[in-house]
matplotlib code that plots the C-alpha trace (Angstrom):
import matplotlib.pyplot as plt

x = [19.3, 18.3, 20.1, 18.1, 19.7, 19.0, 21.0, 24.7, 23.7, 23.9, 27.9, 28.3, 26.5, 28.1, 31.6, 31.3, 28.5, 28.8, 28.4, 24.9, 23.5, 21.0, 20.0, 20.1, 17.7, 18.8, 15.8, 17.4, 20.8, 23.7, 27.2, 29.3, 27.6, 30.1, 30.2, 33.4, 34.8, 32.0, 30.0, 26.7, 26.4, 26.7, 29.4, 32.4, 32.2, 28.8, 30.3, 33.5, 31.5, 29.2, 32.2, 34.1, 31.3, 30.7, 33.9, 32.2, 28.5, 27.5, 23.9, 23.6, 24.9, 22.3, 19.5, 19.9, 20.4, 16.9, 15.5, 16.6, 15.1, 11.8, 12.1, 12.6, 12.1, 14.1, 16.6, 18.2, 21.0, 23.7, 27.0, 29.1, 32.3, 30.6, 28.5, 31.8, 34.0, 30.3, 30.8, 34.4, 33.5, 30.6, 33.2, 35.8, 34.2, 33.7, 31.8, 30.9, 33.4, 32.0, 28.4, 29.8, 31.0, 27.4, 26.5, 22.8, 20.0, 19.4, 16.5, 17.0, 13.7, 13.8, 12.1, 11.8, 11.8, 15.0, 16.6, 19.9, 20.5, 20.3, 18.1, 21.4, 22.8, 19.6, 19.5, 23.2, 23.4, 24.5, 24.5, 27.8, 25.4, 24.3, 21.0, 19.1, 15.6, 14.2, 11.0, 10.1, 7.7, 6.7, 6.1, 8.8, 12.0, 14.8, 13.4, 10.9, 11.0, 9.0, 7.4, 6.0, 6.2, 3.5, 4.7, 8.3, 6.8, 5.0, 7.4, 10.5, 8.0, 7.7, 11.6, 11.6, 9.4, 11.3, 14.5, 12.8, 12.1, 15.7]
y = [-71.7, -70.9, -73.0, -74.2, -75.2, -76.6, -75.8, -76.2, -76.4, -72.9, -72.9, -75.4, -73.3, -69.9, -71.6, -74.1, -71.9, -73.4, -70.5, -69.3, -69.3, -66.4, -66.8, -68.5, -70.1, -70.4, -72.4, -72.1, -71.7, -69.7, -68.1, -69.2, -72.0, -71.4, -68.3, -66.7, -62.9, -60.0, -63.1, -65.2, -68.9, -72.2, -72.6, -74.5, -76.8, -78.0, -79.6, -80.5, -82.6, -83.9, -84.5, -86.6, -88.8, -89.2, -91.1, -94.4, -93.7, -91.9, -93.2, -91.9, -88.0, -87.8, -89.5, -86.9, -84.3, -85.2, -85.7, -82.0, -81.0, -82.9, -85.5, -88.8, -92.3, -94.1, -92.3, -92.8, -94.8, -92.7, -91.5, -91.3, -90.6, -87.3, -86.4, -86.4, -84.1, -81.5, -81.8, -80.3, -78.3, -76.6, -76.0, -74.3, -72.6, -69.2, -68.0, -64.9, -63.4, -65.5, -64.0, -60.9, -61.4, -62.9, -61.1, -63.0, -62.4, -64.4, -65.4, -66.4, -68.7, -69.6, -70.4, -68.3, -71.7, -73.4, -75.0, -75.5, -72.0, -69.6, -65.9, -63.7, -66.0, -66.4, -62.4, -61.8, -64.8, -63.1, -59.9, -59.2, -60.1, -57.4, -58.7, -60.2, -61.3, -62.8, -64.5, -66.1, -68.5, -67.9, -71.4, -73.4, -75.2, -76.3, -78.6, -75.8, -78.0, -80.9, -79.0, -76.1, -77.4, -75.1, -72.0, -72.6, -73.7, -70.3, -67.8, -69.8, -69.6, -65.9, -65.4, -67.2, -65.3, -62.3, -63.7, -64.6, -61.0, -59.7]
z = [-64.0, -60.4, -57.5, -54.8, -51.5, -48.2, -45.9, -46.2, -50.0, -50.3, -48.8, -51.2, -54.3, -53.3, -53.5, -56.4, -58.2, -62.5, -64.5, -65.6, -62.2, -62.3, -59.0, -55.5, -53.0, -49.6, -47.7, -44.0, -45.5, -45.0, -46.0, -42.9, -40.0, -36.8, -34.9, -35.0, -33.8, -34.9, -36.4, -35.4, -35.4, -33.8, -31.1, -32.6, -29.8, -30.8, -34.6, -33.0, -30.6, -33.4, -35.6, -33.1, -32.4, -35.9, -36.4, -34.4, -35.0, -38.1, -38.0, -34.2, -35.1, -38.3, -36.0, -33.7, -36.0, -37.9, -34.5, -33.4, -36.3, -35.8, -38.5, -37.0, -38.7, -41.1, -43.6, -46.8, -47.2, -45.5, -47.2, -44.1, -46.5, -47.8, -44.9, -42.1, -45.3, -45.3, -41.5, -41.6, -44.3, -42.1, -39.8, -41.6, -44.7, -44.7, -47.4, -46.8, -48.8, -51.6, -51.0, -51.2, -54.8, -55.9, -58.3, -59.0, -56.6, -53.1, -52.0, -48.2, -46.8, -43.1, -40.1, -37.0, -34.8, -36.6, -33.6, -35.9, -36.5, -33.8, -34.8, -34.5, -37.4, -39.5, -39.0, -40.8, -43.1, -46.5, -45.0, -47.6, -50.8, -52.7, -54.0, -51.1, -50.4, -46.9, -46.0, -42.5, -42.0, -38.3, -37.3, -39.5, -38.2, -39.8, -42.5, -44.6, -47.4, -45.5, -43.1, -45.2, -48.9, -50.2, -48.6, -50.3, -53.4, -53.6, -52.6, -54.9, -57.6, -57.4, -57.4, -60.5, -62.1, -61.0, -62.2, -65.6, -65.9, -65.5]

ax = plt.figure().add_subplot(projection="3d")
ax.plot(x, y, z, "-o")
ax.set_aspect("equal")
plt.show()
């Protein structure tokens, strides 16, 4: 099988990763979120404040999360339990030592207006993997798989093949 991950997905596939994995799709993911010394990212700051507030209003951090991220509306029912543990998670996982040890290829999709992850980050993601792939969509955000469907679809369908082939 290939993983495919959004987001914190692929932290989560590059450090619980079943065997068999043959590959990995990161669609605006990465290997580590907070910036830290000699590596890009989000200020710490920035989840601490969104992790404190979360304790008293778990619906108002992932509104304005989606609404950063230019997808507002209703939302499923929300796993506060989980989603506050990812939180933490985002902000003390380190996993690039883990993409370093991948040995399946990575296939890294992002776009070059994500307002969650800052171009210095999206440039060094996985930079520690040996097998890694990039594409940019230049006018995609931070949700590619709602906003550019087709353009995902296309370009994961392409790795598979390539994976199929190895």
């Amino acid at each position: 099988f290939v993983a495919i991950t959004h987001s914190f997905g692929a932290m989560h596939a590059l450090r619980h990763s079943p065997p068999g994995c043959r590959g990995l799709v990161a669609v605006n993911g990465f290997d580590s979120f907070v910036a830290g010394p000699g590596r890009a990212g989000v200020p710490p700051r920035l989840l601490d404040r969104m992790i404190a507030r979360f304790a008293d209003e778990p619906h108002g951090v992932l509104a304005d999360f989606r609404h950063r991220c230019e997808v507002d509306g209703a939302f499923p029912a929300l796993h506060a339990e989980r989603l506050g543990r990812d939180l933490l998670a985002m902000r003390d996982m380190d996993c690039a030592a883990d993409a370093g040890r991948w040995q399946a290829p990575i296939l890294i999709l992002q776009g070059a207006l994500d307002p969650i992850l800052p171009a210095g980050m999206r440039d060094s993601v996985f930079a520690a993997a040996p097998q890694v792939e990039r594409a940019t969509h230049p006018a995609g955000g931070h949700m590619l798989p709602l906003t550019a469907p087709d353009w995902c679809a296309q370009r994961i369908a392409t790795f598979l093949q390539a994976c199929d082939e190895r």
